[in-house]
C-alpha positions as CSV (number, residue, x, y, z in Angstrom):
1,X,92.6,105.2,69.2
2,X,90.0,104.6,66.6
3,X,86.5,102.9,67.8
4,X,87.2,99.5,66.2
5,X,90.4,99.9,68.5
6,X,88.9,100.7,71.9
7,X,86.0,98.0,71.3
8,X,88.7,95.4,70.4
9,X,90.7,96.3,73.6
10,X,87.5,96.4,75.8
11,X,86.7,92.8,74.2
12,X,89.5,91.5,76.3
13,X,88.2,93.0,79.6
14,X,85.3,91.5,81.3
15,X,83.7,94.4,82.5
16,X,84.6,96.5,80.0
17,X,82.8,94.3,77.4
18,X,79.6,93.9,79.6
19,X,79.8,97.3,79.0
20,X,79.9,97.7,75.5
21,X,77.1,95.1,75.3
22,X,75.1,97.5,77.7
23,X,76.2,100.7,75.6
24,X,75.3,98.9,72.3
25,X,72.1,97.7,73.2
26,X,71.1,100.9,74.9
27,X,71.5,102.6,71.4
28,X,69.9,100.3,69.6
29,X,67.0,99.8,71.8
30,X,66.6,103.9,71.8
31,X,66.5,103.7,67.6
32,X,64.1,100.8,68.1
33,X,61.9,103.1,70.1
34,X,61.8,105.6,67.4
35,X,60.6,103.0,65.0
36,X,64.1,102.6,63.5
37,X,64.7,99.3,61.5
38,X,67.1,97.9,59.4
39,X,66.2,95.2,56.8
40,X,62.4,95.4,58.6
41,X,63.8,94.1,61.6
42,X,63.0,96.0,65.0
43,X,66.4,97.6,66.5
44,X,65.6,96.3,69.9
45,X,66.2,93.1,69.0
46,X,69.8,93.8,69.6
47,X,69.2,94.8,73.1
48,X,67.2,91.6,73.3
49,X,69.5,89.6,72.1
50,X,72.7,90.8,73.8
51,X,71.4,91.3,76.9
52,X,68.7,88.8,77.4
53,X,70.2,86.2,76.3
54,X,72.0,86.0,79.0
55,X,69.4,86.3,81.4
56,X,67.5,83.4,79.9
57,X,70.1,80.7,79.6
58,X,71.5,81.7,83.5
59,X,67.7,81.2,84.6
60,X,67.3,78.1,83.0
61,X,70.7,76.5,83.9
62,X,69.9,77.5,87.5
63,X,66.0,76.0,87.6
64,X,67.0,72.8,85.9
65,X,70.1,71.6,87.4
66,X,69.7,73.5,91.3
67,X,65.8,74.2,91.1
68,X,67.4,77.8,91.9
69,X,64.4,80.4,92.2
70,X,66.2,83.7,91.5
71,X,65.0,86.9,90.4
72,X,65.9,86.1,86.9
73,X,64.0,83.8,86.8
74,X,60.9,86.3,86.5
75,X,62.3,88.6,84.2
76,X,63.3,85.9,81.4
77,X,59.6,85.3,81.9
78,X,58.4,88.8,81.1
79,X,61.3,89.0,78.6
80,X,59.7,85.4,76.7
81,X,55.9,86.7,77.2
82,X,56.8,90.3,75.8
83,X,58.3,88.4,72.7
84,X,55.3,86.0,72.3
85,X,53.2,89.2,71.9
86,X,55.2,91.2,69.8
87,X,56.2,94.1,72.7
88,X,59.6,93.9,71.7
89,X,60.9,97.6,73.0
90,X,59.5,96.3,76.5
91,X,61.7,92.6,76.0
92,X,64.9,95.0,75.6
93,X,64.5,97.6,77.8
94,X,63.7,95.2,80.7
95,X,67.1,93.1,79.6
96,X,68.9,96.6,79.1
97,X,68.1,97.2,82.9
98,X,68.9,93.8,84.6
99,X,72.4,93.7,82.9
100,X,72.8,97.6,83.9
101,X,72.3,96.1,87.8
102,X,74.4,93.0,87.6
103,X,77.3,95.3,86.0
104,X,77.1,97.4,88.9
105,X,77.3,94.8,91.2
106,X,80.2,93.1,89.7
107,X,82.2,96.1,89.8
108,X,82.2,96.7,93.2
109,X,83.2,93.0,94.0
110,X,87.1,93.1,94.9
111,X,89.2,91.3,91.8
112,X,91.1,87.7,93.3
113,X,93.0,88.5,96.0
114,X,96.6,87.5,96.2
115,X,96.7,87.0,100.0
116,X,97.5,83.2,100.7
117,X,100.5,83.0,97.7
118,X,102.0,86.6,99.6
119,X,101.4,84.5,103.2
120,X,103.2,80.8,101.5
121,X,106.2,82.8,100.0
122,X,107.5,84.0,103.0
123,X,108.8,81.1,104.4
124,X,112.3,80.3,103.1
125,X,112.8,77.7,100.0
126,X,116.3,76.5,101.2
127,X,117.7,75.2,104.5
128,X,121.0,74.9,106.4
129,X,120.9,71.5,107.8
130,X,123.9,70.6,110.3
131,X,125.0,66.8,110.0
132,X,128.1,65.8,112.1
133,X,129.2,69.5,111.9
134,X,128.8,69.5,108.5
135,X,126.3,71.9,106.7
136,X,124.4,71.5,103.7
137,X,121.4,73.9,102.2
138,X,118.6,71.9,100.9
139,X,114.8,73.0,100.2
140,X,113.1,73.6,103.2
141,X,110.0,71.1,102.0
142,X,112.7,68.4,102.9
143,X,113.7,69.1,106.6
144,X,113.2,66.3,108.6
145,X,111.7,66.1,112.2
146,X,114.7,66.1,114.2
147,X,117.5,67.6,112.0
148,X,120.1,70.5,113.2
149,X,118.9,73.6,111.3
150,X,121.2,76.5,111.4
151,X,120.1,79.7,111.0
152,X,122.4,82.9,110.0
153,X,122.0,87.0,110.5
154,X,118.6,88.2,108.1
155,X,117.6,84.8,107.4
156,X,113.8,83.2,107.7
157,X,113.8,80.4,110.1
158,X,112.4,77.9,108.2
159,X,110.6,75.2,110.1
160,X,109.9,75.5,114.1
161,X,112.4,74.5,117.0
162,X,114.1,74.4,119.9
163,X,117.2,76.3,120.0
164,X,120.4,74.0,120.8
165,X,123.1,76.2,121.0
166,X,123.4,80.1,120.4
167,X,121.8,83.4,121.5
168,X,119.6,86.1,119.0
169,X,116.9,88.5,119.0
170,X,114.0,87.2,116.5
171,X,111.3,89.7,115.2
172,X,107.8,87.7,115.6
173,X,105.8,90.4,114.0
174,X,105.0,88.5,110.6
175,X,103.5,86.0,113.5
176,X,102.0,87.6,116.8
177,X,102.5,91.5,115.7
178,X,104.0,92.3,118.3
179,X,107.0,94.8,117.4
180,X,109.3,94.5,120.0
181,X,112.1,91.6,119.2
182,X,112.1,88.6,121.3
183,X,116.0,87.7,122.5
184,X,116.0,84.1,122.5
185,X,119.0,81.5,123.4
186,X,119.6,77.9,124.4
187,X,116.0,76.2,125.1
188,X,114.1,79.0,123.9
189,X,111.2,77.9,120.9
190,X,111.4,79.6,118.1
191,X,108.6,79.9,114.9
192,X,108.9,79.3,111.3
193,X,108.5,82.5,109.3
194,X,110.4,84.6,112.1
195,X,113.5,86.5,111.1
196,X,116.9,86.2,112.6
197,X,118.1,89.8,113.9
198,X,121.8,89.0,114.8
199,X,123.2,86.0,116.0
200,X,123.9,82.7,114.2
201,X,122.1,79.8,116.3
202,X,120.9,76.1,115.9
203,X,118.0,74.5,116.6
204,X,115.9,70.8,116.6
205,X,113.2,71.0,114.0
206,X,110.2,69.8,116.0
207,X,107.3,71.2,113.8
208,X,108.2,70.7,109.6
209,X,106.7,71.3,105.9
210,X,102.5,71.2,106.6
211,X,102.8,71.5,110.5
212,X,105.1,74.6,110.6
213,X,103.7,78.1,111.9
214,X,103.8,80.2,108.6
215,X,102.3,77.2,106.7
216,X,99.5,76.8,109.2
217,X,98.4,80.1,109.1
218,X,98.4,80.3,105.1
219,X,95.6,77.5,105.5
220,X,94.2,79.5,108.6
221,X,93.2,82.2,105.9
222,X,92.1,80.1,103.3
223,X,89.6,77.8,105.3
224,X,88.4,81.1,107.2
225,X,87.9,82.7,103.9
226,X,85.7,79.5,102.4
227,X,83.7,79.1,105.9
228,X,82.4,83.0,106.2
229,X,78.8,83.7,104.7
230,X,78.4,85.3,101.6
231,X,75.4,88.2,101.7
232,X,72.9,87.1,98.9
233,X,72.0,89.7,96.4
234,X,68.6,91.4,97.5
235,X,66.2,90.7,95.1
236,X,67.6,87.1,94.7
237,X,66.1,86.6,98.8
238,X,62.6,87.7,97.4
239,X,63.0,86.0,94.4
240,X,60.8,83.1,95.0
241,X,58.0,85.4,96.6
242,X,58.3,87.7,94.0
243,X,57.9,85.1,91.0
244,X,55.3,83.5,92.8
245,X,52.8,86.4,93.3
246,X,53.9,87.7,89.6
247,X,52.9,84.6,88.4
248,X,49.9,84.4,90.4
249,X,48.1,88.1,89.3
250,X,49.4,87.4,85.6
251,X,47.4,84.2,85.4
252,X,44.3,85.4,87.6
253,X,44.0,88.6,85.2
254,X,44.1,86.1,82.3
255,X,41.3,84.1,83.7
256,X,39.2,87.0,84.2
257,X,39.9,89.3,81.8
258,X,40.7,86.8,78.3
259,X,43.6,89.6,77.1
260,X,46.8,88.1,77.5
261,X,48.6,91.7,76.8
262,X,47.2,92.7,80.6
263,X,49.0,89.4,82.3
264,X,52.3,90.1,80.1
265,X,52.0,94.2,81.6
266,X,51.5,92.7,84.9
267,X,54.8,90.3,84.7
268,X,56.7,93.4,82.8
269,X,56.1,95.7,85.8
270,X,56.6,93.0,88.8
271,X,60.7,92.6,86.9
272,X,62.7,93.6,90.4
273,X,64.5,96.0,88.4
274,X,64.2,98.5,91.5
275,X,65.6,95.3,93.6
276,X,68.5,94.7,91.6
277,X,69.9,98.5,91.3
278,X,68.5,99.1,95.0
279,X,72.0,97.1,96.4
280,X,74.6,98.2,93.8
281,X,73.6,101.7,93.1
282,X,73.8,103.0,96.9
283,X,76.8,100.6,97.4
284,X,78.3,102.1,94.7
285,X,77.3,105.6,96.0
286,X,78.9,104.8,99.6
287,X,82.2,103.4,98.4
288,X,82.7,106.9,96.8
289,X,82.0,108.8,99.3
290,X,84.3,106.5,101.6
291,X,87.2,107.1,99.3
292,X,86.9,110.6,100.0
293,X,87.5,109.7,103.9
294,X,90.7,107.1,102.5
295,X,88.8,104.0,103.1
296,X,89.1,101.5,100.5
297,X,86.1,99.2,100.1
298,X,87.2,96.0,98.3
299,X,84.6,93.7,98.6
300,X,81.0,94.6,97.2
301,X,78.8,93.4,100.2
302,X,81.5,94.9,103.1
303,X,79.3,98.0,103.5
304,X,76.5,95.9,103.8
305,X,77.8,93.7,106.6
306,X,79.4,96.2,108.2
307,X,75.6,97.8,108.9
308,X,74.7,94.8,111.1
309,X,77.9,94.3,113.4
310,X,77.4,94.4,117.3
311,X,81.1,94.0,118.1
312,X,84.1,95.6,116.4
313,X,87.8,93.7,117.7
314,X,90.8,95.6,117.6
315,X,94.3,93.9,117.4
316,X,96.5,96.1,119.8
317,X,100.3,96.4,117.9
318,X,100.1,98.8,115.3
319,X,96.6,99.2,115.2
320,X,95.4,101.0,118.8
321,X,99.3,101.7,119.3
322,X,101.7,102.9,116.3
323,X,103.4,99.6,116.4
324,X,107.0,101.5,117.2
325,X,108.8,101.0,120.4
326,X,108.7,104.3,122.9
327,X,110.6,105.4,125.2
328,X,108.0,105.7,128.2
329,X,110.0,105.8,131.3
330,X,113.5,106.1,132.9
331,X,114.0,105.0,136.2
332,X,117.4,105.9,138.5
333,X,118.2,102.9,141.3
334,X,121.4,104.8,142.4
335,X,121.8,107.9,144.1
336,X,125.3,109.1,142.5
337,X,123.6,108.4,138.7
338,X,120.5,110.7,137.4
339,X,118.2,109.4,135.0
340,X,119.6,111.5,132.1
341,X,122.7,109.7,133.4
342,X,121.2,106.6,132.4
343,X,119.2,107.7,129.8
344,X,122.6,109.2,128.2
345,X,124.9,106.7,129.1
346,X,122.3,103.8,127.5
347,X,122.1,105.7,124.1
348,X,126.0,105.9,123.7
349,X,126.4,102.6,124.3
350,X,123.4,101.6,121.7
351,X,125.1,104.0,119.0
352,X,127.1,101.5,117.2
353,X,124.0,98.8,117.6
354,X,121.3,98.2,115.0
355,X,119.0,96.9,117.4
356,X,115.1,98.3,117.7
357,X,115.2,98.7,121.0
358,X,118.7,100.5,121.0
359,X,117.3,102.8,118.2
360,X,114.3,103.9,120.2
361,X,116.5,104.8,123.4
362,X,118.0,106.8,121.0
363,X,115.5,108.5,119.5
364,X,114.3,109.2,123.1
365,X,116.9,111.9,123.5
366,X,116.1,115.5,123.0
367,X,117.7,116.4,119.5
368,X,120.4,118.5,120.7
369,X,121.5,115.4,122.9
370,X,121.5,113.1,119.9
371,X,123.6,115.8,117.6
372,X,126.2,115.5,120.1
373,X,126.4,111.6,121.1
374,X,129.9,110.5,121.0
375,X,131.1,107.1,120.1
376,X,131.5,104.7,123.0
377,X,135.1,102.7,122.9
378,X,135.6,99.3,123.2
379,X,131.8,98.5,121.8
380,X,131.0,94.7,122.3
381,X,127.3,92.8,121.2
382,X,126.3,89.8,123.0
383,X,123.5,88.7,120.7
384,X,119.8,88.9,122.1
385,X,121.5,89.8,125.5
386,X,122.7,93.3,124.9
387,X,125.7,95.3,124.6
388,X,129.0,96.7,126.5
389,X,131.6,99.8,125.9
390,X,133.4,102.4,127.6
391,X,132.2,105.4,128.3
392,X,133.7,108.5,130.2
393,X,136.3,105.4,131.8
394,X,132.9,103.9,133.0
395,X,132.0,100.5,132.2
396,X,128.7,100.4,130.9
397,X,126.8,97.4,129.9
398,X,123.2,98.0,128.9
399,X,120.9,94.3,128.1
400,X,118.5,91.9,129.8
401,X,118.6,91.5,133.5
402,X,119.4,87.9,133.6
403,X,122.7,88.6,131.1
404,X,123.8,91.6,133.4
405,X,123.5,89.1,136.5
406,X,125.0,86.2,134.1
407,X,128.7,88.8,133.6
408,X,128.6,89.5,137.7
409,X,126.9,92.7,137.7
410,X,125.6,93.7,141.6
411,X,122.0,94.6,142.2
412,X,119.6,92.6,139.8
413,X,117.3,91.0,142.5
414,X,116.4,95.4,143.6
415,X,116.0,96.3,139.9
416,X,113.5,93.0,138.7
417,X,111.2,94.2,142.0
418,X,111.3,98.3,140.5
419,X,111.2,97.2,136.9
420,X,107.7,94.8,137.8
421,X,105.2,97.6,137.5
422,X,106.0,98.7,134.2
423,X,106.7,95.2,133.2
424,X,103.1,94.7,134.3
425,X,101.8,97.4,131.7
426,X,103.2,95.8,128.5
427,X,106.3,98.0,128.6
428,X,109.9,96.4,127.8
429,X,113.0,97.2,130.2
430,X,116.2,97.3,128.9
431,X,118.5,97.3,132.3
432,X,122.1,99.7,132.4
433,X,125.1,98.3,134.5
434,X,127.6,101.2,135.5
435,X,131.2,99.7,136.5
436,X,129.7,96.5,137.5
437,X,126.4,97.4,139.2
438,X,122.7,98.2,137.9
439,X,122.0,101.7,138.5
440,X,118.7,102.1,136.8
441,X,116.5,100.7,133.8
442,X,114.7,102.6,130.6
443,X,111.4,101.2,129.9
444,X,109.5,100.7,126.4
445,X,106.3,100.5,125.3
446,X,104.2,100.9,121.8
447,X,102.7,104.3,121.8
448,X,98.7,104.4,121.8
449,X,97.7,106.2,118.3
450,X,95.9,109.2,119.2
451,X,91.9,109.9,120.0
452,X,91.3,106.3,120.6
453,X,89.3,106.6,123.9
454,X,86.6,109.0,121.4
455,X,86.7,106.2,119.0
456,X,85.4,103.5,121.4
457,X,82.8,106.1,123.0
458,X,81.6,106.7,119.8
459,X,81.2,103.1,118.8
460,X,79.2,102.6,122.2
461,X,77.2,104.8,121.1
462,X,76.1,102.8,117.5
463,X,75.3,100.5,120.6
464,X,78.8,98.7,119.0
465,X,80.9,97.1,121.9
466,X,84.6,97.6,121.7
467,X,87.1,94.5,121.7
468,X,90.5,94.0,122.8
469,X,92.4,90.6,120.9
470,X,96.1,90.8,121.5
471,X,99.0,88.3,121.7
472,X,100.6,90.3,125.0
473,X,99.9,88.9,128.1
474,X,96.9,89.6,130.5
475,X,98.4,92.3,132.6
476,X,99.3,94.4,129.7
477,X,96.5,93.6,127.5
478,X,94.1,95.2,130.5
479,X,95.9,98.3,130.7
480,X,96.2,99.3,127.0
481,X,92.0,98.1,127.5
482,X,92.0,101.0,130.0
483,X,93.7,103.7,128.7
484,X,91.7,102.7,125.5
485,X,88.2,102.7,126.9
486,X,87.4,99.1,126.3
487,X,85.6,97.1,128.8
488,X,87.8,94.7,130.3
489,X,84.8,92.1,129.9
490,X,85.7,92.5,126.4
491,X,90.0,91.5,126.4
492,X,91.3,88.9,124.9
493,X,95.1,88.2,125.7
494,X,97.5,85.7,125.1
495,X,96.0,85.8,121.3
496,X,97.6,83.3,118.7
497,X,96.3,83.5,114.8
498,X,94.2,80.3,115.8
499,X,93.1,81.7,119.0
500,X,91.6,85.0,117.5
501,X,89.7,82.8,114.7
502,X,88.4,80.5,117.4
503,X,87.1,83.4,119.0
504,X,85.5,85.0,116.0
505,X,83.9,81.9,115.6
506,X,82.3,80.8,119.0
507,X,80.7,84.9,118.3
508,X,79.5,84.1,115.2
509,X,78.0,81.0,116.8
510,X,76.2,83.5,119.6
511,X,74.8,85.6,116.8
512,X,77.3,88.0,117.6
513,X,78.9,89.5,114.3
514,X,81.8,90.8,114.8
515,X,84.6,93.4,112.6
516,X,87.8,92.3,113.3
517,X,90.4,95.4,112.9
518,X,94.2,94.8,112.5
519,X,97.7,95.1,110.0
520,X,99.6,92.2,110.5
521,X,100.0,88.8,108.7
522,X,99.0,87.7,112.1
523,X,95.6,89.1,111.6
524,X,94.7,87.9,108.2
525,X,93.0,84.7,109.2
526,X,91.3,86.9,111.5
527,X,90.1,89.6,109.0
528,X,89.0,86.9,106.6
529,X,86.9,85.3,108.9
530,X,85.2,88.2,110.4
531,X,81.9,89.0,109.5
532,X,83.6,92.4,108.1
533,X,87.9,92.5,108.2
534,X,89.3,95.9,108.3
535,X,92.8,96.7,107.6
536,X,95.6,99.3,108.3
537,X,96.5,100.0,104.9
538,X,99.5,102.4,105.3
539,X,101.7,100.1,107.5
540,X,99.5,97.1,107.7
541,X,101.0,94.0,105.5
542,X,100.1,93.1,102.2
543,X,98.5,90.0,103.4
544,X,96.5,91.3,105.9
545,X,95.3,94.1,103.4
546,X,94.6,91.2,100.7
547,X,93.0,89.4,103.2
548,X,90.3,92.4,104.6
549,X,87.4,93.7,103.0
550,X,87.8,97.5,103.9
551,X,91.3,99.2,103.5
552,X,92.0,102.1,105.9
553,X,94.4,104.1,103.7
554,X,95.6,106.9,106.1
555,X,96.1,104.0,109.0
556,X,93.3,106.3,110.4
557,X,90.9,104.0,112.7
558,X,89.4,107.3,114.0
559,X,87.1,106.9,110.6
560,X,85.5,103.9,111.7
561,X,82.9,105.1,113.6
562,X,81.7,107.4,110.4
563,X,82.0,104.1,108.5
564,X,79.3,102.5,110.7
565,X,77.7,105.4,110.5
566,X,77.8,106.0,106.6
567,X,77.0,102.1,106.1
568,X,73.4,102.4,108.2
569,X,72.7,105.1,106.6
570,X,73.4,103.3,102.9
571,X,71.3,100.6,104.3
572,X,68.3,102.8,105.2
573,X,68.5,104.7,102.1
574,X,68.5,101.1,100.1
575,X,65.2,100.3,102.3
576,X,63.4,103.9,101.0
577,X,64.4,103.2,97.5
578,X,62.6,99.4,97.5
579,X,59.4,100.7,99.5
580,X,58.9,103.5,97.4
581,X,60.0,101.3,94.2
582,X,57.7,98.5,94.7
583,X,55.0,100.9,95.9
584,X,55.2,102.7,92.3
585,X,55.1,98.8,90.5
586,X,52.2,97.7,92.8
587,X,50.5,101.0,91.5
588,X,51.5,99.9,88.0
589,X,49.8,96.3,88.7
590,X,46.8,97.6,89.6
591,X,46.5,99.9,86.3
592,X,47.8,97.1,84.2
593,X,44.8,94.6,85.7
594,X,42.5,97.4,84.5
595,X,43.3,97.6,80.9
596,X,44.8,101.2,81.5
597,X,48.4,100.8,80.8
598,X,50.1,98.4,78.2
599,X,53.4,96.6,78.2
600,X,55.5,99.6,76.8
601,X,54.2,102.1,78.9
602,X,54.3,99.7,81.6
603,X,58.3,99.5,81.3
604,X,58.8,103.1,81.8
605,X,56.8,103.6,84.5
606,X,57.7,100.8,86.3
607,X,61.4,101.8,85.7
608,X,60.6,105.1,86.7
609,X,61.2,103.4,90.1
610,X,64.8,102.0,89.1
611,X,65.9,106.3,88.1
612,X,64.4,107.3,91.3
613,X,66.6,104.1,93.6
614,X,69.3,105.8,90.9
615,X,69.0,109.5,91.8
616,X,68.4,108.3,95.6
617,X,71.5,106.5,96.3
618,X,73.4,109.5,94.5
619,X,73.3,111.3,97.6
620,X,75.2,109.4,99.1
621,X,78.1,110.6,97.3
622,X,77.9,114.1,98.6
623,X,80.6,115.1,100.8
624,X,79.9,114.7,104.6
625,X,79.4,117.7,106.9
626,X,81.7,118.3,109.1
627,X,79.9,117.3,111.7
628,X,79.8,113.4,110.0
629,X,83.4,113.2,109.8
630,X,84.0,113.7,113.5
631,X,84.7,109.7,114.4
């Protein structure tokens, strides 16, 4: 590609043509330092020009219309005053500098995100709506409060009901995150944006267009997204303190001394240069070194915020557990049948099926058990109730309790007492009927992910307190708090979308900022509202990635300590690089009151500050210790 090319294509790019504006100036105002003119006219000019310009008209807009004091304020000062005296190398090299930091802050802001269309397009554009047995498909947008909707095998329910007629199992995880499919039948409510597993069932929409579930929370994650706080740029909060006290020793030194060229110095070496890369430069430096780790920072400020949490929530489903049904427990009520008799019998009988919780009894079996699983005869479904065959000449008949008492099976009241305890922990129990009588139930639960009791421990530590916001219910919510380490103070159950933004807000309200952790589309109003959202990239949903502001790749929450960790220690480092900054400008002041350093000089020195915050924040890139990665 020739150059005329590459500039022609970086034209179209935003950031690429802030930096070829930078690149070009930077040149010319190096030429222009050597005394380098074309037609008479001083090469820095271009630098002045380009990249002041800018500057100037933004301060101006800003002052007039908002009376906004920001930090550019003071350096389209300096840049006018250096002008008016003829310093021109000093006018460029200061606008050079400033564009140099607001590129760097741009490119670690995180591009549009395409969350809210993702979270809108999953509910269904068409309809089946039932009129005197009749059925018609019509868009969605036009289902009326109190219409039949019918819903088939792998579709979206479109609009929230009651269930007239009809059994199922419905996957709720775009909703509540929960993995484990709900069976639902006659009575049962069911949520727009849910997905029909098996059987064909009506239902009365109650809840349509606006009001529905799946439309709710596409506004949920909007209007959290609009309400959260955005961090203002560092040397924008000292802006008015800054322009004031530059302004103040400029026009002292004026009065005293009679030479304007010391007053210009003194407003050439007060520019916040130092404040503007401070930010950017060891933001920049972190989200490098977090990449190396497979955390993906998409907003600029994340790191930032993510320094100053006291409380980090976890969603449980997928996030603490691997959001995959277990098998966790087998349990024999019969003397004559073992629990690999049940265990064996259950995973013949589940063969044929395509159901989750069939395909996890299943996998439950050691693999020379499932290499020689026959076929079961006479295989029946009963959807979201569970399944029959023939096995062995048994009857088996393996399903929910209340459809093995519904078909006459003997014993239901002794097994609902023995399944309670597990029940109690979260799991799921799928009961097995042998010739007409319950001889035992399997139970399931969603595996905890590994080293999660060192990951709260460690966040204690960062004086961080773990939190527990789930949708199961109370009993199960504080035994996966338990085994996790999290102080059952600290457990929210019961958790709708709307439920865990409430709660993020009445913290926020306490002063308590909070990083909400989680993968679901459930989450997303969640992780857009916290004070820092963090994702499960690898099996987390495109929304809820979309919707967060750090991305964990690998699905690895054992790196979140390290992230705190690595963010307090970007925030320290940015502290050292202004304090030693300003300490070299105030230095500069002083010399430049005296008469001992001009405008010129004074830019180089006093940008000898902004290499330094450069060079500083570079180590941040270095790969940690092993010691640091230990989460």
């Amino acid at each position: 590609m020739s150059p005329l090319s590459f500039i022609r294509a970086a034209w179209q790019d935003e950031t690429r043509r802030q930096i070829v504006l930078i690149v070009v100036s930077a040149i010319a105002l190096l030429l222009g330092f050597f005394d380098v003119t074309v037609s008479g006219i001083d090469l820095s000019w271009v630098a002045i020009l380009l990249c002041g310009t800018p500057i100037v008209i933004e301060a101006a807009i800003g002052l007039i219309t908002r009376f906004d004091v920001k930090a550019d304020l003071l350096v389209s000062l300096a840049l006018i005053a250096s002008i008016i005296i003829g310093e021109y190398f000093a006018a460029g090299e200061i606008a050079v500098i400033m564009q140099l930091g607001a590129l760097l802050e741009e490119m670690t802001v995180a591009k549009a995100r395409k969350g809210i269309e993702r979270l809108a397009s999953l509910a269904p554009e068409t309809a089946r709506v039932v009129t005197s047995g009749t059925e018609r498909i019509i868009p969605a947008s036009e289902v009326k409060k109190g219409e039949t909707i019918r819903v088939n095998p792998g579709e979206t329910v479109p609009v929230d009901g009651e269930i007239l007629s009809g059994s199922t199992s419905v996957d709720e995880s775009v909703l509540t995150g929960e993995p484990m499919p709900v069976d639902k039948t006659a009575g049962d409510h069911v949520m727009s944006g849910s997905i029909n597993r098996f059987g064909v069932f009506e239902l009365r929409a109650d809840a349509v267009g606006d009001a529905s579930t799946i439309a709710r929370m596409a506004k949920l994650v909007e209007s959290a997204d609009a309400s959260r706080a955005k961090i203002v740029r560092l040397a924008d909060r000292w802006a008015t303190w800054i322009v004031a006290a530059a302004l103040s020793m400029a026009c002292v030194t004026w009065l005293v001394t009679g030479e304007e060229i010391r007053a210009v110095t003194i407003l050439v070496v007060f520019c916040p240069c130092a404040l503007v890369l401070a930010t950017p430069t060891a933001v920049m430096a972190a989200i490098g070194c977090a990449t190396k780790r497979g955390v993906l920072v998409r907003e600029g400020d994340a790191l930032e915020r993510l320094a100053e949490i006291d409380r980090a929530a976890f969603d449980k489903t997928g996030t603490l557990t691997t959001g995959e049904p277990t098998l966790c427990g087998v349990k024999s009520l019969s003397k004559t049948c073992s629990e690999n008799d049940i265990l064996r019998f259950a995973a013949i009988a589940e063969k044929p099926s395509s159901h989750p919780l069939g395909r996890a009894i299943i996998r439950g079996l050691k693999d020379a058990e499932k290499a020689g699983l026959p076929n079961p005869d006479d295989f029946k479904m009963e959807s979201g109730s569970g399944v029959s065959a023939r096995i062995d000449d048994h009857a088996v008949a393996v399903g929910r309790l209340s459809w093995l008492k519904r078909i006459g099976a003997a014993g239901t009241g002794d097994a609902r007492s023995a399944a309670a305890v597990f029940e109690a922990e979260g799991a799921t129990t799928v009961f097995i009927a042998l010739d007409g009588a319950v001889v035992g139930f399997i139970a399931l639960s969603d595996a905890m992910r590994p080293g999660i009791a060192n990951v709260m421990r460690s966040l204690e530590k960062q004086n961080v307190s773990p939190m527990l916001m789930t949708g199961d219910h109370k009993e199960a919510a504080e035994h996966i708090a338990k085994e996790a380490g999290i102080d059952e103070r600290f457990v929210d159950a019961g958790c709708m979308p709307e439920d865990k933004l409430r709660r993020l807000e009445s913290l926020e309200r306490a002063t308590i900022r909070t990083a909400m952790v989680g993968d679901g589309i459930n989450d997303a109003p969640a992780l857009k509202r916290a004070w820092v959202g963090i994702a499960m990239g690898g099996i987390g949903s495109d929304i809820a990635v979309n919707a967060a502001d750090i991305v964990l790749v690998r699905d690895d929450i054992r790196v979140i300590p390290w992230l705190v960790r690595l963010s307090r220690r970007m925030m320290r480092m940015i502290r050292f690089n202004i304090t030693l900054a300003m300490r070299i400008n105030f230095l500069a002041i002083i010399l430049a009151a005296l008469g001992l350093m001009g405008p010129v000089l004074g830019a180089l020195v006093h940008n000898a500050g902004s290499v330094i915050v450069i060079l500083n924040s570079a180590r941040l890139l270095r790969t940690p210790s092993e010691g640091d990665q230990t989460a």
